[in-house]
N, CA, C and O atoms as a Tripos MOL2 file, in Angstrom:
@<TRIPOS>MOLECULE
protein
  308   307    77     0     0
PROTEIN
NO_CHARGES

@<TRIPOS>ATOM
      1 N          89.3290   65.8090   83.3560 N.3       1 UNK1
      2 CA         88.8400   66.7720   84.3190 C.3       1 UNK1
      3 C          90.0010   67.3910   85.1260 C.2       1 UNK1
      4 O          90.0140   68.4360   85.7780 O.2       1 UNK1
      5 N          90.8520   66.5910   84.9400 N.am      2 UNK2
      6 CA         92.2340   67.1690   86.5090 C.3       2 UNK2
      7 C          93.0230   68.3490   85.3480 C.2       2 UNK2
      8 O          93.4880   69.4350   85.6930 O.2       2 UNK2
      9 N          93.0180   67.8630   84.1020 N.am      3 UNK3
     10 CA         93.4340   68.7540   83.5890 C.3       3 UNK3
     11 C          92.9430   70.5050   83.3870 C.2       3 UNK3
     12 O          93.6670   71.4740   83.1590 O.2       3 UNK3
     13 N          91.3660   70.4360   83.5800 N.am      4 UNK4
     14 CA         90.4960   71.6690   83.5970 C.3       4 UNK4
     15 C          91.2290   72.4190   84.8930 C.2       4 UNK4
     16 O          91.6350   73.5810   84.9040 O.2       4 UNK4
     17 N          91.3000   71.3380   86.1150 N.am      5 UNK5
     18 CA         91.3920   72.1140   86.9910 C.3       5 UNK5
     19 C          92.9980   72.8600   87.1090 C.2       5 UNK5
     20 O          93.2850   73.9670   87.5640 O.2       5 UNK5
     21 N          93.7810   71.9340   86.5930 N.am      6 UNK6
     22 CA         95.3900   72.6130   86.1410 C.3       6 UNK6
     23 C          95.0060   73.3900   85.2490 C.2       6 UNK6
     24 O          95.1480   72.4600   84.4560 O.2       6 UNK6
     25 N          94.5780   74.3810   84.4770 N.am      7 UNK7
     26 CA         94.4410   74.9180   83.8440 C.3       7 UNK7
     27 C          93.8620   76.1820   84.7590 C.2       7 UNK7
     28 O          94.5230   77.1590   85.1100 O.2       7 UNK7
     29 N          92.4600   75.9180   85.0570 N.am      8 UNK8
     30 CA         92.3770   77.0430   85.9640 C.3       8 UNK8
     31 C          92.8960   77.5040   87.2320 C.2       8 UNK8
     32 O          92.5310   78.5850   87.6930 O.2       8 UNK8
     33 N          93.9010   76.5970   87.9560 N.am      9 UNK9
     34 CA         94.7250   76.4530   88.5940 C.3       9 UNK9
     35 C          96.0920   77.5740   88.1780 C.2       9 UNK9
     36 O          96.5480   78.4400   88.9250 O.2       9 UNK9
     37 N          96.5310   77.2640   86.8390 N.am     10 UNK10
     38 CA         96.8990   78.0580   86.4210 C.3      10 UNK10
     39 C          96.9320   79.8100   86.1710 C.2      10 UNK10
     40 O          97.7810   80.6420   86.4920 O.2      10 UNK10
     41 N          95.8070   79.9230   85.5590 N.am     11 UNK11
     42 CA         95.0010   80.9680   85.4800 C.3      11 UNK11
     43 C          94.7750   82.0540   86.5980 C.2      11 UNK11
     44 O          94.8020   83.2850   86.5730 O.2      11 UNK11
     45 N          94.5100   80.9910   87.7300 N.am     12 UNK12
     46 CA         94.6420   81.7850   89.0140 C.3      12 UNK12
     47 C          95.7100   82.2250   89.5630 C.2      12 UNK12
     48 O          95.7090   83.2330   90.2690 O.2      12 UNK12
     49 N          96.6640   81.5880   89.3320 N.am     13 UNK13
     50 CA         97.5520   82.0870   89.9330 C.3      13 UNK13
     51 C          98.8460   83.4170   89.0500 C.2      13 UNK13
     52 O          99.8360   84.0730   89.3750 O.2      13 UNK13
     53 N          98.0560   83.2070   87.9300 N.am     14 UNK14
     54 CA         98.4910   84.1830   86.7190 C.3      14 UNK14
     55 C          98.1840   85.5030   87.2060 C.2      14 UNK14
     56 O          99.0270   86.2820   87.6510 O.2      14 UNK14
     57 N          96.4670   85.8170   87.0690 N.am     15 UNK15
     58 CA         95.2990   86.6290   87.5680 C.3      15 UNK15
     59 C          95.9090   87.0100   88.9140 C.2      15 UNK15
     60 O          95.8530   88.2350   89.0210 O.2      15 UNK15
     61 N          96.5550   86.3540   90.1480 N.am     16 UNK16
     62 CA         96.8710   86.8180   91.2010 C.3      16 UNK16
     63 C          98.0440   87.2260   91.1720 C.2      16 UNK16
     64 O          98.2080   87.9290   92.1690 O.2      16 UNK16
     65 N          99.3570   87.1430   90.3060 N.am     17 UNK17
     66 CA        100.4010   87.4660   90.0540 C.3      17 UNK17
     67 C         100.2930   88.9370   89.3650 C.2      17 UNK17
     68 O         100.2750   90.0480   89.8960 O.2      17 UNK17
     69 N         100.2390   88.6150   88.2060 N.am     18 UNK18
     70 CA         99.3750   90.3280   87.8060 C.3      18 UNK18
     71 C          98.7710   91.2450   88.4190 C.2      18 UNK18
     72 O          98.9790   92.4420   88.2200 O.2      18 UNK18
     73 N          97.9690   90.7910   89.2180 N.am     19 UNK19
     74 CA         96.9510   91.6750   90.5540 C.3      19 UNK19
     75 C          98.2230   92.2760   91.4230 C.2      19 UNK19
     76 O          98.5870   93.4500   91.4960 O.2      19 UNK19
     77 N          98.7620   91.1590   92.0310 N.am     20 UNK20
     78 CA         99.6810   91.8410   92.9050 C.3      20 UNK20
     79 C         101.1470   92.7700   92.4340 C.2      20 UNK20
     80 O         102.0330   93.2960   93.1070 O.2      20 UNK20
     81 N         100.9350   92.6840   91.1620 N.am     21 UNK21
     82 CA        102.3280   93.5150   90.2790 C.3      21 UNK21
     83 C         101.3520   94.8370   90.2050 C.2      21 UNK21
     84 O         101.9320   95.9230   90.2060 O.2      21 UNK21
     85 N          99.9520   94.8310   90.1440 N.am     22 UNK22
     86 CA         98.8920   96.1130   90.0400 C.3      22 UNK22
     87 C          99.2240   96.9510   91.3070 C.2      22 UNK22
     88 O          99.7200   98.0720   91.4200 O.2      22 UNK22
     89 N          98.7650   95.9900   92.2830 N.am     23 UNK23
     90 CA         98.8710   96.5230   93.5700 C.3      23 UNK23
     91 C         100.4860   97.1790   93.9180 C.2      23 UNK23
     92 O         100.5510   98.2010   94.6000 O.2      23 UNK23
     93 N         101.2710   96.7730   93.6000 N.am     24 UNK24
     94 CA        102.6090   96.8760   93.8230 C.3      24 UNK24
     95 C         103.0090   98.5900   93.6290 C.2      24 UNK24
     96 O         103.4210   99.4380   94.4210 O.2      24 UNK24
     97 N         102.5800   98.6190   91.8100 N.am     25 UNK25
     98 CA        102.8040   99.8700   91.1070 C.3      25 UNK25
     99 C         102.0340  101.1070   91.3610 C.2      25 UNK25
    100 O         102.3960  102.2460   91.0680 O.2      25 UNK25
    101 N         100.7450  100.6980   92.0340 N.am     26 UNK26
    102 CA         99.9180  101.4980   92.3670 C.3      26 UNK26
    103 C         100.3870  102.0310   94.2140 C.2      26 UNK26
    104 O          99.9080  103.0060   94.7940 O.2      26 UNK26
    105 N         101.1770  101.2820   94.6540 N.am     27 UNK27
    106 CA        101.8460  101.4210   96.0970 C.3      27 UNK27
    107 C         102.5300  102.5200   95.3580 C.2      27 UNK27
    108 O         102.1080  103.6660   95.5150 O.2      27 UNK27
    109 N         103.4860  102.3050   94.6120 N.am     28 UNK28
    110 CA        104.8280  102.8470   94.5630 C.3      28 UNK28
    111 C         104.4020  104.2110   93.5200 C.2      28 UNK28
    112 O         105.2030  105.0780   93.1720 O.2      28 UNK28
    113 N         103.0270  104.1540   93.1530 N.am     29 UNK29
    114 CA        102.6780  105.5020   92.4460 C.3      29 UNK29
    115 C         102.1940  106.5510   93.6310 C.2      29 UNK29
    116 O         101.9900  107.7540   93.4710 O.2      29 UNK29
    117 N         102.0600  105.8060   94.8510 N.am     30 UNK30
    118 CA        101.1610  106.6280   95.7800 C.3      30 UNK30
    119 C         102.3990  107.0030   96.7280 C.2      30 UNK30
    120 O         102.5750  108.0460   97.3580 O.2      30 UNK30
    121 N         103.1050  106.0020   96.6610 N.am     31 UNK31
    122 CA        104.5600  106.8080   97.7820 C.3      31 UNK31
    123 C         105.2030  108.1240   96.9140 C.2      31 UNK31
    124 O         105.6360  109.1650   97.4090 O.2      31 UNK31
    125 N         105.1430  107.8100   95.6440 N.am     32 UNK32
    126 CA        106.0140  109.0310   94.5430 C.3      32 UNK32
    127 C         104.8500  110.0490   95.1200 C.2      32 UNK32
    128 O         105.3730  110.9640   95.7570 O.2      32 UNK32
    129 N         103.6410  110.1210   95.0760 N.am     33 UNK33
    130 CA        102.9280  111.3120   95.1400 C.3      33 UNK33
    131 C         102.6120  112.0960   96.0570 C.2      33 UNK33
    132 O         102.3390  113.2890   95.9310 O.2      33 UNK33
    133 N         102.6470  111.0770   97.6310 N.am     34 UNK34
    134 CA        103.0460  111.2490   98.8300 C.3      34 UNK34
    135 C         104.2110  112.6170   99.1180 C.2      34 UNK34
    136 O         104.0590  113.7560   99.5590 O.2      34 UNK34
    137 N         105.4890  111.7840   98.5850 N.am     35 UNK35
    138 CA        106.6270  112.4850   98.8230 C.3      35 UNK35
    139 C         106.9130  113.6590   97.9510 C.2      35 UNK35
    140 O         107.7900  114.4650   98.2640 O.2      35 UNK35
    141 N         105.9240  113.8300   96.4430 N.am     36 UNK36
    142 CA        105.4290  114.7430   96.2440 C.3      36 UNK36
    143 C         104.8970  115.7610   96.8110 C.2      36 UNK36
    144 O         105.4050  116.8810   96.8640 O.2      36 UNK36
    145 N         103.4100  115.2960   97.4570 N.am     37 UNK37
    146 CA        102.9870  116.2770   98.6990 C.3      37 UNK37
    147 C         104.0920  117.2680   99.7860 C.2      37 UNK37
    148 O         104.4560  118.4410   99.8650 O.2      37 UNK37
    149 N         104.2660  116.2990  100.3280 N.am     38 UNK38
    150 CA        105.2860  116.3610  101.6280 C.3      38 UNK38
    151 C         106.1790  117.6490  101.1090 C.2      38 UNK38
    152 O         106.2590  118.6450  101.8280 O.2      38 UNK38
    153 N         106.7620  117.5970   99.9960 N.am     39 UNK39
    154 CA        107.2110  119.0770   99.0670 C.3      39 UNK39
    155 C         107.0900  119.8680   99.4190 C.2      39 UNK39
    156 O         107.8110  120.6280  100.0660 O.2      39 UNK39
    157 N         105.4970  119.9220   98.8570 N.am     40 UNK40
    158 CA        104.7120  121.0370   98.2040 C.3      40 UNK40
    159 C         104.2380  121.6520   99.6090 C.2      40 UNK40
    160 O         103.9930  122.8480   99.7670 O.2      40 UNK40
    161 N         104.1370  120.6000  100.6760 N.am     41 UNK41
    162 CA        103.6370  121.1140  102.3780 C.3      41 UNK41
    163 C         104.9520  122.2580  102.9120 C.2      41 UNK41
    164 O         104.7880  123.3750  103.4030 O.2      41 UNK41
    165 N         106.3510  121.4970  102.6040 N.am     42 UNK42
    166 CA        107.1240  121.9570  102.7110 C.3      42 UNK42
    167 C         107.5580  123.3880  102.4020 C.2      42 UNK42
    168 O         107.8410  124.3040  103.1750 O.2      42 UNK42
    169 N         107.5450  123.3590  101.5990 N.am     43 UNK43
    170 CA        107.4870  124.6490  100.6290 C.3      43 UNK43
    171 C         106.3340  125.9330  100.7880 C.2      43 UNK43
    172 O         106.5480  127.1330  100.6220 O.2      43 UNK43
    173 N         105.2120  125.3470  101.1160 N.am     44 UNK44
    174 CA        104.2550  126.4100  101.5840 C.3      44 UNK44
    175 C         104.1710  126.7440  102.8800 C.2      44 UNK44
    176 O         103.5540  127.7330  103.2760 O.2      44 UNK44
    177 N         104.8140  125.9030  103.6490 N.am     45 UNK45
    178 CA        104.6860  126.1250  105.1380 C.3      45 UNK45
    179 C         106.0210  127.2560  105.2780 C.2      45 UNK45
    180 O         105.9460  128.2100  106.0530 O.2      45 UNK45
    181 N         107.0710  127.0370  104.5340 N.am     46 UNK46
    182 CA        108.2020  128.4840  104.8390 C.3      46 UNK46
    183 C         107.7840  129.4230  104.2240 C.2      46 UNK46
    184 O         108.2610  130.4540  104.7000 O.2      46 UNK46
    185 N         106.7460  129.7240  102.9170 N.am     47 UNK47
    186 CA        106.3760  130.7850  102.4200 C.3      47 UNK47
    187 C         105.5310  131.5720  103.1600 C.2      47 UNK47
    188 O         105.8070  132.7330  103.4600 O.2      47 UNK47
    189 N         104.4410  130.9700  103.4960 N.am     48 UNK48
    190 CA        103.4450  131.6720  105.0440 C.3      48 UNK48
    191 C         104.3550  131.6570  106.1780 C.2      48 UNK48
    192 O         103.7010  131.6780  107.2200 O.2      48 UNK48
    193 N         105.4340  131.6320  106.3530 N.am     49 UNK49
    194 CA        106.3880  132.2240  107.6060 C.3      49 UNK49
    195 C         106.5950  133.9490  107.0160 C.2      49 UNK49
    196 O         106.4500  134.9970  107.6470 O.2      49 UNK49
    197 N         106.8630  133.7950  106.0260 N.am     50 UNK50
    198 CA        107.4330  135.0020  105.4900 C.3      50 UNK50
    199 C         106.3650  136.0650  104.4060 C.2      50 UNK50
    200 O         106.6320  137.2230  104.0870 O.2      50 UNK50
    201 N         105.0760  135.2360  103.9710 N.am     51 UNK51
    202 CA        104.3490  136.3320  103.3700 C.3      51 UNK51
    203 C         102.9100  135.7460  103.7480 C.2      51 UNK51
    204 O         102.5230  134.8610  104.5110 O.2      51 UNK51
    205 N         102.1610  136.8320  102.6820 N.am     52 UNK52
    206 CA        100.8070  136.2970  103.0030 C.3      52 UNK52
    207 C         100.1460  135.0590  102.5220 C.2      52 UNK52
    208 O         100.5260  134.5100  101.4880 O.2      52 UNK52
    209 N          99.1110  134.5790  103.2810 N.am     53 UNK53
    210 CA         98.5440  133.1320  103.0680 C.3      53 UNK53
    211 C          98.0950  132.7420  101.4380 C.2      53 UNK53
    212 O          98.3800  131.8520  100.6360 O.2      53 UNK53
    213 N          96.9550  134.3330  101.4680 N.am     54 UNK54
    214 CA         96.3090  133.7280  100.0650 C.3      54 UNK54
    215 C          97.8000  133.8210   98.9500 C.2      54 UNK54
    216 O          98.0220  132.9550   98.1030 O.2      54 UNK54
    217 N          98.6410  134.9560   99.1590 N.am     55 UNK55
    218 CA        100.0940  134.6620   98.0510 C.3      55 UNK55
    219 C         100.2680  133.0750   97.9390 C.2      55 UNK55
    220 O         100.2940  132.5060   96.8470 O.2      55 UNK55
    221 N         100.3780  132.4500   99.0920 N.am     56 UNK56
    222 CA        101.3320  131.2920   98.8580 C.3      56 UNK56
    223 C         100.1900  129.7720   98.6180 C.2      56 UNK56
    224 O         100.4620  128.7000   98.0780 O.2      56 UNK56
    225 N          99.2940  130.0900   99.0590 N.am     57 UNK57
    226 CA         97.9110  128.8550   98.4280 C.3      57 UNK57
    227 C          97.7560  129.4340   96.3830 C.2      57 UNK57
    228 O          97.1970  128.8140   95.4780 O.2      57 UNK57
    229 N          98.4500  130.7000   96.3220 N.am     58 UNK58
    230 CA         98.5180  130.6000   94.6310 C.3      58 UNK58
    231 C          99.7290  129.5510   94.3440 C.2      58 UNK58
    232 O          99.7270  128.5320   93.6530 O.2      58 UNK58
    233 N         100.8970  130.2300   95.2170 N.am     59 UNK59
    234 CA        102.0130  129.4050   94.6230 C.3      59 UNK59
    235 C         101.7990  128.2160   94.5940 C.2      59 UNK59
    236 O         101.9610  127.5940   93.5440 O.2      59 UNK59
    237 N         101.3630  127.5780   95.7920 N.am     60 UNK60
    238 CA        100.8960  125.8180   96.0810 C.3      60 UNK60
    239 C         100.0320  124.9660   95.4230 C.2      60 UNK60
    240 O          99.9510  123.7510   95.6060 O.2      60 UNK60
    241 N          99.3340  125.6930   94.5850 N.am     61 UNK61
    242 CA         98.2230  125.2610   93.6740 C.3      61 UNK61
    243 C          99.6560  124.3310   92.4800 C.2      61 UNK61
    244 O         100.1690  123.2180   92.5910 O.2      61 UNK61
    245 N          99.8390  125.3220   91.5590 N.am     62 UNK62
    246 CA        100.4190  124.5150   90.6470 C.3      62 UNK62
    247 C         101.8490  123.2200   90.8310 C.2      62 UNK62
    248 O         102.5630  122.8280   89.9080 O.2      62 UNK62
    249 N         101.9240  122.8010   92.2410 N.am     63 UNK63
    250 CA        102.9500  122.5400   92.8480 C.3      63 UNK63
    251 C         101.9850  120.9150   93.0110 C.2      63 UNK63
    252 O         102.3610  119.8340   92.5580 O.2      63 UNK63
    253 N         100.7300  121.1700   93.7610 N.am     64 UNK64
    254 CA         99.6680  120.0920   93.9750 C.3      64 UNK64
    255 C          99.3010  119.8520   92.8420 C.2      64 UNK64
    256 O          98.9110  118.6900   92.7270 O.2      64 UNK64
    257 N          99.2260  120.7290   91.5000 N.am     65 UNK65
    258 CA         98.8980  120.1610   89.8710 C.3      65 UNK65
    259 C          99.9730  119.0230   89.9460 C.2      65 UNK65
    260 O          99.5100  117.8840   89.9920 O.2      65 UNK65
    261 N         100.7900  119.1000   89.9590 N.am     66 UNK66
    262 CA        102.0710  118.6370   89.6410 C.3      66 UNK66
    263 C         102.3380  117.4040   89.5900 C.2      66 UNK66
    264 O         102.7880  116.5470   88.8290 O.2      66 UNK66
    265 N         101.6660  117.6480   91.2980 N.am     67 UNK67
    266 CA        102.0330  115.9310   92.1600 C.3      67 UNK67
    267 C         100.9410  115.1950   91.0750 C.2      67 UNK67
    268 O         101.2030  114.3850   90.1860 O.2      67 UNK67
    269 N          99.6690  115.7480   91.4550 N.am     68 UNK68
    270 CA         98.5690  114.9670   90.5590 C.3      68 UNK68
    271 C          98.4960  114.0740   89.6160 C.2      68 UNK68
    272 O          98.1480  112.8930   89.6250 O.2      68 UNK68
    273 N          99.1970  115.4060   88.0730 N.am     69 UNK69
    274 CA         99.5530  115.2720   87.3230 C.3      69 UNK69
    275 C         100.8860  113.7720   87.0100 C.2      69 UNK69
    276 O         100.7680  112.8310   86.2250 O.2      69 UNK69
    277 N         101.8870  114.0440   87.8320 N.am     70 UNK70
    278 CA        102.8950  112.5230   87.8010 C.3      70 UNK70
    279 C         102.1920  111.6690   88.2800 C.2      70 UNK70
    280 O         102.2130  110.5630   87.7400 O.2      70 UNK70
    281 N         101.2680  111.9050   89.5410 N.am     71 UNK71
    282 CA        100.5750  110.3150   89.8420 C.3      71 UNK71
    283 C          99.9920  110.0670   89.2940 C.2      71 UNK71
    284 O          99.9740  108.8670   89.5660 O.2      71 UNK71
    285 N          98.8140  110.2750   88.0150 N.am     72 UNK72
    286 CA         97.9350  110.0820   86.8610 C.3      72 UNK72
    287 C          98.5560  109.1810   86.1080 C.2      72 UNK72
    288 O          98.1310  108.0410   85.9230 O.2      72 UNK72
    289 N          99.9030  109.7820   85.4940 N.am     73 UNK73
    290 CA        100.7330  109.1410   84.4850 C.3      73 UNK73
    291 C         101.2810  108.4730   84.8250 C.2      73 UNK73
    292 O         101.6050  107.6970   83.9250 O.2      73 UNK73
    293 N         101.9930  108.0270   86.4830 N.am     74 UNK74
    294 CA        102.1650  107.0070   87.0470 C.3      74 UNK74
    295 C         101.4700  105.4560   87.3440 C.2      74 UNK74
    296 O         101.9260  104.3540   87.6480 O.2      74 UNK74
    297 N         100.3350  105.9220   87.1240 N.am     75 UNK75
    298 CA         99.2860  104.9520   87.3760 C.3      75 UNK75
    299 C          98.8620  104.6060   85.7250 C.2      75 UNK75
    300 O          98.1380  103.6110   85.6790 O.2      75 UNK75
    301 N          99.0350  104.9650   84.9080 N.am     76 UNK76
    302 CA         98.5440  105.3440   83.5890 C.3      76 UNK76
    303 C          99.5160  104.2090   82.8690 C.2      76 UNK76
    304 O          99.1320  103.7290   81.8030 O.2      76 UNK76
    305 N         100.8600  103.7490   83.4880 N.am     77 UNK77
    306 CA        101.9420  103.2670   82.9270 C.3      77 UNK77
    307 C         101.6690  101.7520   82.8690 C.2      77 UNK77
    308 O         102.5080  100.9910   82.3860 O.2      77 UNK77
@<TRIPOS>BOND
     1     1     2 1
     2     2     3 1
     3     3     4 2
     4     3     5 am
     5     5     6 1
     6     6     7 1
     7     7     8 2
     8     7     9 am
     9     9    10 1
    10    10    11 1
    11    11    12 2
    12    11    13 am
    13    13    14 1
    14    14    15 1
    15    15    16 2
    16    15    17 am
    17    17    18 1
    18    18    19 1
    19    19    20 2
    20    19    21 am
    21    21    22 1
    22    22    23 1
    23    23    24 2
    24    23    25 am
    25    25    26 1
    26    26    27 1
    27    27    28 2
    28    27    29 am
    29    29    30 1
    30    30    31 1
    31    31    32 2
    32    31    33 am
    33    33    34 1
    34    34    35 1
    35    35    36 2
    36    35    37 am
    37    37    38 1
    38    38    39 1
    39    39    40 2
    40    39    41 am
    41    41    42 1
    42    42    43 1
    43    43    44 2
    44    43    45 am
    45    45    46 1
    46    46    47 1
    47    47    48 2
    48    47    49 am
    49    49    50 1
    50    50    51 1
    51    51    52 2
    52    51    53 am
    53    53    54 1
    54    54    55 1
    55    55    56 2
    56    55    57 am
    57    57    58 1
    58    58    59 1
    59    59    60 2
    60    59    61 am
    61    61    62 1
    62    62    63 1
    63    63    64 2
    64    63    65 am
    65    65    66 1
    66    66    67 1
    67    67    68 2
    68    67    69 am
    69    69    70 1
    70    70    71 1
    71    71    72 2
    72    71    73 am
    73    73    74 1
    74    74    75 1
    75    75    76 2
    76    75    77 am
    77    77    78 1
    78    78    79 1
    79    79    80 2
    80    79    81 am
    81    81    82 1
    82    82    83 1
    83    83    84 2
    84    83    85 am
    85    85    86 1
    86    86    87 1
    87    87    88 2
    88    87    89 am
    89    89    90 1
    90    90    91 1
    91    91    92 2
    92    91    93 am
    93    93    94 1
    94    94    95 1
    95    95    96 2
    96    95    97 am
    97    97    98 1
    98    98    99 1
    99    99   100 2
   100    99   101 am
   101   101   102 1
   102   102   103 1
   103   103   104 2
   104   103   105 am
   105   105   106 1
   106   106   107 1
   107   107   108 2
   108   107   109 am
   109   109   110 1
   110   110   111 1
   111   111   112 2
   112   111   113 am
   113   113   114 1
   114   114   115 1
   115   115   116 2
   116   115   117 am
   117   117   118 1
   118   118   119 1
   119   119   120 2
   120   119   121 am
   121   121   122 1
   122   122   123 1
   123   123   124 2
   124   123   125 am
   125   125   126 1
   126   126   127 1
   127   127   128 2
   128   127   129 am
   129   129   130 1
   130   130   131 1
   131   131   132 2
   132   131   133 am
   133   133   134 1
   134   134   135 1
   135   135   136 2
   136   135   137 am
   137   137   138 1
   138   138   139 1
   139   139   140 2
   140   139   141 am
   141   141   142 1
   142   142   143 1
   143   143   144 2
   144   143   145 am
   145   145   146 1
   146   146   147 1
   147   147   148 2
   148   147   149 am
   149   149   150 1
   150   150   151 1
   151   151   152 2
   152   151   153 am
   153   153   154 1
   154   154   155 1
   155   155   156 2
   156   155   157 am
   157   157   158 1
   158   158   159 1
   159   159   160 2
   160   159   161 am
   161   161   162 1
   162   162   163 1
   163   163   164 2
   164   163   165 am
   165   165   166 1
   166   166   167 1
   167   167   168 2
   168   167   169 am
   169   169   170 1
   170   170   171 1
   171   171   172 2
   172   171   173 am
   173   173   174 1
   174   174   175 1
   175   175   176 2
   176   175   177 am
   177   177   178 1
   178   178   179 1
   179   179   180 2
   180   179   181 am
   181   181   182 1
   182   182   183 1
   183   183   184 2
   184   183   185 am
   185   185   186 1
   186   186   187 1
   187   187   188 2
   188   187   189 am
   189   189   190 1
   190   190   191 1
   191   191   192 2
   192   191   193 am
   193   193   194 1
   194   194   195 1
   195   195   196 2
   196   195   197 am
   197   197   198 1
   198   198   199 1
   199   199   200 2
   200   199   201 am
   201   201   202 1
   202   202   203 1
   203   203   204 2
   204   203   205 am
   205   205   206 1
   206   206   207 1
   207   207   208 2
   208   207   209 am
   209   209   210 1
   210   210   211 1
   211   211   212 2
   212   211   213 am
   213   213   214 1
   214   214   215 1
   215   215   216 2
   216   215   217 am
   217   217   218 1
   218   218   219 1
   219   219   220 2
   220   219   221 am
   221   221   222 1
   222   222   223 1
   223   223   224 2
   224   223   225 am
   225   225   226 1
   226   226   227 1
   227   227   228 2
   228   227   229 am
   229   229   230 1
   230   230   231 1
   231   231   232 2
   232   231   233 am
   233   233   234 1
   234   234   235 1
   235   235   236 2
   236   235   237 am
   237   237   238 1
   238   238   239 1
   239   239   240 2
   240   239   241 am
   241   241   242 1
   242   242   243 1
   243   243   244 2
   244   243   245 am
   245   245   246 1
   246   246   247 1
   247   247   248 2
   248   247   249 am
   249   249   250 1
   250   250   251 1
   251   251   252 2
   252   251   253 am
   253   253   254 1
   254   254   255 1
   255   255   256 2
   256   255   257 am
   257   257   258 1
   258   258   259 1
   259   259   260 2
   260   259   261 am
   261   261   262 1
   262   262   263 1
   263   263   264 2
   264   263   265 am
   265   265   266 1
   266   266   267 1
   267   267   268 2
   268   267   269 am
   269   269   270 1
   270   270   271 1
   271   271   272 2
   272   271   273 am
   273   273   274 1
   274   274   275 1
   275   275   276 2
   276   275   277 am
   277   277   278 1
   278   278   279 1
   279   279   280 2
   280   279   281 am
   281   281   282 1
   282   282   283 1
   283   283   284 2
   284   283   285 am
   285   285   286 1
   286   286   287 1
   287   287   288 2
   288   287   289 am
   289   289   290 1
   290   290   291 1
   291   291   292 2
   292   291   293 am
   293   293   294 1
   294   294   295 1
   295   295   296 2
   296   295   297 am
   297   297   298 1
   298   298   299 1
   299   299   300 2
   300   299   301 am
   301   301   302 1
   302   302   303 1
   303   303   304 2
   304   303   305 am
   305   305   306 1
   306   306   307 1
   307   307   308 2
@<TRIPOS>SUBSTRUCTURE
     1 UNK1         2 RESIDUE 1 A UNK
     2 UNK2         6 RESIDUE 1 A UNK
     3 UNK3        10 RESIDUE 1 A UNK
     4 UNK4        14 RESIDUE 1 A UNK
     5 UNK5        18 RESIDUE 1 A UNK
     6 UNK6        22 RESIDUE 1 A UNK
     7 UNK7        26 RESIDUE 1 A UNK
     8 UNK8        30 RESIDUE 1 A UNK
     9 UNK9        34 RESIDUE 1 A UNK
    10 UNK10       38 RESIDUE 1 A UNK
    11 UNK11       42 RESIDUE 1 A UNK
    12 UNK12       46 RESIDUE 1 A UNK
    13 UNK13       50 RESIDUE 1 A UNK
    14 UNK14       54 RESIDUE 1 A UNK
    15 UNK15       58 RESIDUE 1 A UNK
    16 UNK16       62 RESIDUE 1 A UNK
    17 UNK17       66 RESIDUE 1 A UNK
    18 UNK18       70 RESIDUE 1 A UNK
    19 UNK19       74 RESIDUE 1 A UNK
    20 UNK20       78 RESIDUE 1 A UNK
    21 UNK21       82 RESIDUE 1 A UNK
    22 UNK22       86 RESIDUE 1 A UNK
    23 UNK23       90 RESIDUE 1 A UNK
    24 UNK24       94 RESIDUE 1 A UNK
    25 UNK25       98 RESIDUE 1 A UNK
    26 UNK26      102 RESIDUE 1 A UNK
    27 UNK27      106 RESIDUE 1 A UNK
    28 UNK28      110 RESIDUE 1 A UNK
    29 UNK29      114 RESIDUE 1 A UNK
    30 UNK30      118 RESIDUE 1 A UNK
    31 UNK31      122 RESIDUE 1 A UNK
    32 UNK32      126 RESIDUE 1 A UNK
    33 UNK33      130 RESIDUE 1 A UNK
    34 UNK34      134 RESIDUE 1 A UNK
    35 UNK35      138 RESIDUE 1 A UNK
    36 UNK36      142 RESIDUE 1 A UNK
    37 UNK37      146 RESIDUE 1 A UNK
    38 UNK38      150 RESIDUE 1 A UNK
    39 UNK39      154 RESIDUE 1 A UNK
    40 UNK40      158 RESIDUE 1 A UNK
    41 UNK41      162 RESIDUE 1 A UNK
    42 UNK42      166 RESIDUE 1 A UNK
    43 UNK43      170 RESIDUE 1 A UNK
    44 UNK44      174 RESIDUE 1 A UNK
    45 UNK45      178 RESIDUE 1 A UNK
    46 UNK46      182 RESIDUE 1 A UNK
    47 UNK47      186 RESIDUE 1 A UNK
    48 UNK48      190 RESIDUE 1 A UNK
    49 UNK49      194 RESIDUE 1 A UNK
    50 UNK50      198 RESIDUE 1 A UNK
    51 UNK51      202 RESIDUE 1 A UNK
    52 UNK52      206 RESIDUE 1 A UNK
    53 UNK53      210 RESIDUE 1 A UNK
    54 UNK54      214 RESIDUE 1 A UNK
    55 UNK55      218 RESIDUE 1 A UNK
    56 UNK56      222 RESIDUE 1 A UNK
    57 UNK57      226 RESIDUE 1 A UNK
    58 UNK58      230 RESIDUE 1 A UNK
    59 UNK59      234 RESIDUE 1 A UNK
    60 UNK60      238 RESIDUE 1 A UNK
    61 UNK61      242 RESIDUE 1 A UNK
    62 UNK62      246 RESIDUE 1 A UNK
    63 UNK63      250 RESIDUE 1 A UNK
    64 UNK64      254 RESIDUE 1 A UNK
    65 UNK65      258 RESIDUE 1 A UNK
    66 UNK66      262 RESIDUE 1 A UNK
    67 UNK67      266 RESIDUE 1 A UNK
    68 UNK68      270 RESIDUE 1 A UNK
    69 UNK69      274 RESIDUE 1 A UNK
    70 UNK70      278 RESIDUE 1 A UNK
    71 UNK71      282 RESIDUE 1 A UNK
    72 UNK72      286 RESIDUE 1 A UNK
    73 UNK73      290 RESIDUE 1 A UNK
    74 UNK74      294 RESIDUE 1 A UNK
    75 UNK75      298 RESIDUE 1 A UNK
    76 UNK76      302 RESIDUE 1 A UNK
    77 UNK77      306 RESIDUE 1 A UNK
């Protein structure tokens, strides 16, 4: 019986090792996409200094694909 429980003893702490390597990558997919954002904010906030709004919510669109797009495949890995 002590052995069942070393075993799932085991197991658990496998299952929680893995979990927290999940959690880890999924942090570090959300800071990449973050600082992605932060960009793309960047970037549209000097364009509406200098032109019109709806111009620069076109430009910002494929900029927010972008981020999306790497955090998908980030998380995907």
């Amino acid at each position: 019986m002590r052995k069942v429980y070393t075993s799932l003893s085991c197991i658990l702490l496998l299952f929680s090792a893995l979990s927290s390597a999940y959690a880890a990558d999924e942090e570090s997919c959300n800071r990449k996409y973050d600082y992605c954002m932060s960009s793309c904010e960047s970037q549209y906030n000097q364009c509406t200094s200098n032109n019109d709004e709806s111009y620069c919510k076109q430009q910002y669109q494929p900029c927010i694909q972008g981020c999306s797009n790497t955090r998908d495949s980030c998380l995907s890995q």
